[in-house]
C-alpha positions in Angstrom: -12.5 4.4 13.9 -16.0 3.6 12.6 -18.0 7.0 12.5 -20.4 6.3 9.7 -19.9 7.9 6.5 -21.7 10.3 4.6 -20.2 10.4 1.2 -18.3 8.7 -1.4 -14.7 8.4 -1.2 -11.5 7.5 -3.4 -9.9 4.3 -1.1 -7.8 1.2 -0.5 -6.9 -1.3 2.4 -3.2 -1.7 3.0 -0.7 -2.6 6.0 0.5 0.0 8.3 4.0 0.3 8.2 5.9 0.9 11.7 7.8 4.0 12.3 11.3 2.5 12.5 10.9 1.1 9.1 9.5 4.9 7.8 12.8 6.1 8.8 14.5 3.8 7.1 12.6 4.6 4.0 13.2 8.4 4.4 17.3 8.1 4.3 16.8 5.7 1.6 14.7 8.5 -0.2 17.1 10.9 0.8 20.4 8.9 -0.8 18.0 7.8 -3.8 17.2 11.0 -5.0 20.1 12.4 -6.8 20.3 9.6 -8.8 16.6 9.2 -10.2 16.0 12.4 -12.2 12.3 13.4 -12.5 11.1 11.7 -10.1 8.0 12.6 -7.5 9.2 10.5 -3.8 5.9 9.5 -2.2 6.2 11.0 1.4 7.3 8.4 4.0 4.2 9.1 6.2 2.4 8.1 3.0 4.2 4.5 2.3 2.0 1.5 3.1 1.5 -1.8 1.7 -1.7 -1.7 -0.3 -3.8 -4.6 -0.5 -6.5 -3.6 -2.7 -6.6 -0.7 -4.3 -10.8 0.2 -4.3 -11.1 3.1 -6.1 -14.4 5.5 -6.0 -16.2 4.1 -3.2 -19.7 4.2 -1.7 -20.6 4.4 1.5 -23.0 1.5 1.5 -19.8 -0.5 0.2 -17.4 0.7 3.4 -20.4 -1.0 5.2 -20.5 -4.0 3.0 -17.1 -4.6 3.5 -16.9 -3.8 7.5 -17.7 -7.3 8.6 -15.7 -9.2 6.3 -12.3 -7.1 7.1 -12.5 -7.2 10.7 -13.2 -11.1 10.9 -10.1 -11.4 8.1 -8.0 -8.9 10.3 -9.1 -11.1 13.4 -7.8 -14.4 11.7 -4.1 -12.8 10.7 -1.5 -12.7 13.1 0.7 -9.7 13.0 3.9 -10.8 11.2 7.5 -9.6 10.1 7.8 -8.9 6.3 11.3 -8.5 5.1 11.5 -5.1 2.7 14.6 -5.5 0.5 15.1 -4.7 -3.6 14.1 -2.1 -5.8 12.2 -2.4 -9.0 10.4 -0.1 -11.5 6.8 -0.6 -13.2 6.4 -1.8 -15.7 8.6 -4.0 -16.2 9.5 -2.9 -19.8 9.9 0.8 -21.3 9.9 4.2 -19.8 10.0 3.2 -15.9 6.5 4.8 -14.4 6.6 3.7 -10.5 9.6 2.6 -8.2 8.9 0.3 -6.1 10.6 -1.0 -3.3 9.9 -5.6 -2.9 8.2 -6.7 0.5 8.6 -10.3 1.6 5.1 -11.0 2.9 4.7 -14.5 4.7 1.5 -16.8 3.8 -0.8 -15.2 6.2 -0.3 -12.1 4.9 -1.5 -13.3 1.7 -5.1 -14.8 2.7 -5.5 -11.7 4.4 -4.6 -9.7 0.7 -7.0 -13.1 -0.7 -9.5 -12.2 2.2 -9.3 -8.3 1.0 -10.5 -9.1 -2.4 -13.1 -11.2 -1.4 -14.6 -8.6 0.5 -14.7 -6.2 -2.1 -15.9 -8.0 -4.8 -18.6 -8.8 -2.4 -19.2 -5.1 -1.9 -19.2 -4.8 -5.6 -15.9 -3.7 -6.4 -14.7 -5.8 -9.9 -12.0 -7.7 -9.1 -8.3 -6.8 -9.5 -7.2 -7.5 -13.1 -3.6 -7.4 -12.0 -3.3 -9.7 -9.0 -1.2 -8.9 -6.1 2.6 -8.1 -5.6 3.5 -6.8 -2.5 5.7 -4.0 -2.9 6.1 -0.5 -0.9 5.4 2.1 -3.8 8.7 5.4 -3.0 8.1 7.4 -6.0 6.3 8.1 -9.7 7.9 9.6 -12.7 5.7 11.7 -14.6 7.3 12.1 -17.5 9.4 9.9 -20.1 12.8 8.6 -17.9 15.5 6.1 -18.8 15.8 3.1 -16.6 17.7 3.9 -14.1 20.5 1.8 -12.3 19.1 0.7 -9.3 21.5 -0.2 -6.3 21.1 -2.8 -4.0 18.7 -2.4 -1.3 17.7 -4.7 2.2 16.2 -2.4 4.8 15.6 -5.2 7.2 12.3 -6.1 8.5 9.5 -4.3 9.5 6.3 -5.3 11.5 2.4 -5.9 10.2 0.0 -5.4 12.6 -3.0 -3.4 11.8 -5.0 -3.5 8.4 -6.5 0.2 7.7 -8.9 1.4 4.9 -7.9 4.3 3.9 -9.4 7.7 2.1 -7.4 8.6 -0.6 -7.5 12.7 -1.4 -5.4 13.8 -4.7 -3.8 16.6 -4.1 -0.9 19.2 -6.3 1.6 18.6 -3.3 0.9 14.9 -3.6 -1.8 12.6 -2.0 -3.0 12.7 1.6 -4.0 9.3 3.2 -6.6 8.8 6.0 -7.8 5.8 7.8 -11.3 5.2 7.7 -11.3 2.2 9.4 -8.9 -0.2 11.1 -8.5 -3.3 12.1 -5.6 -4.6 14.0 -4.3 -8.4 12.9 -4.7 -10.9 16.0 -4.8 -14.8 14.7 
């Protein structure tokens, strides 16, 4: 994908996640649920593993950034990341996000070091938070207790392909498109 573009966007680059590991995540949504009242479940089809999160973004910046990605994508060898325990942000008070922990091997993280790189070089600020890779399943909305979280190892799932993504807010919940993509080859 590389049609130029015309206007600014709301994006972030993150891992594609294959499709056996979405299914996994969807009965793991599906036996979650009851238990975690108030809670919004991010669709399956809308799980990835977000590298950097870019925010309002320029055209000229998607340009910027085209270059560095593909030779960083180029350098990473498509891996196996292990996706096991659940957590909440933040990690004190009312619970906000749940999250689901990714085990990401060393490449994976030069190419999430590579990521920033780019976009600070497009201009982005960098990241105040740093990086945990995690698989985001839901968001609460509203004040929640902590919930009791069981135990959770769904196995490993494959990394191949880095994707920018268009991020569009909507009522139902937020609809991801790839911009661009890259697949991993070192």
């Amino acid at each position: 994908m590389s049609a130029p573009l015309d206007a600014p966007l709301r994006a972030f680059l993150a891992l594609e996640l294959d499709a056996a590991l979405r299914g996994r995540l969807r009965q793991l949504q599906t036996e979650l649920r009851p238990r975690l009242g108030g809670i919004r479940l991010v669709r399956p089809e809308g799980i990835h593993l977000t590298l950097r999160f870019l925010g309002h973004t320029e055209p000229v910046q998607v340009e910027r950034m085209r270059t560095e990605l593909e030779r960083a994508a180029a350098g990473c060898p498509a891996v196996d990341a292990r996706v096991a325990s659940l957590g909440t942000f933040p990690d004190r008070g009312s619970p906000r996000v749940l999250w689901l922990g990714t085990e990401v091997p060393d490449e994976v993280l030069a190419l999430q070091e590579a990521c920033e790189r780019a976009a600070r070089a497009a201009g982005f600020e960098p990241d105040p938070r740093g990086f945990r890779a995690h698989l985001t399943l839901g968001r609460w909305r509203e004040r929640a207790p902590r919930p009791e979280l069981p135990a959770v190892d769904l196995g490993a799932t494959r990394l191949d392909k880095l994707v920018l993504f268009r991020s569009e807010l909507r009522r139902d919940g937020a609809i991801y498109t790839p911009v661009l993509s890259f697949a991993l080859q070192g």
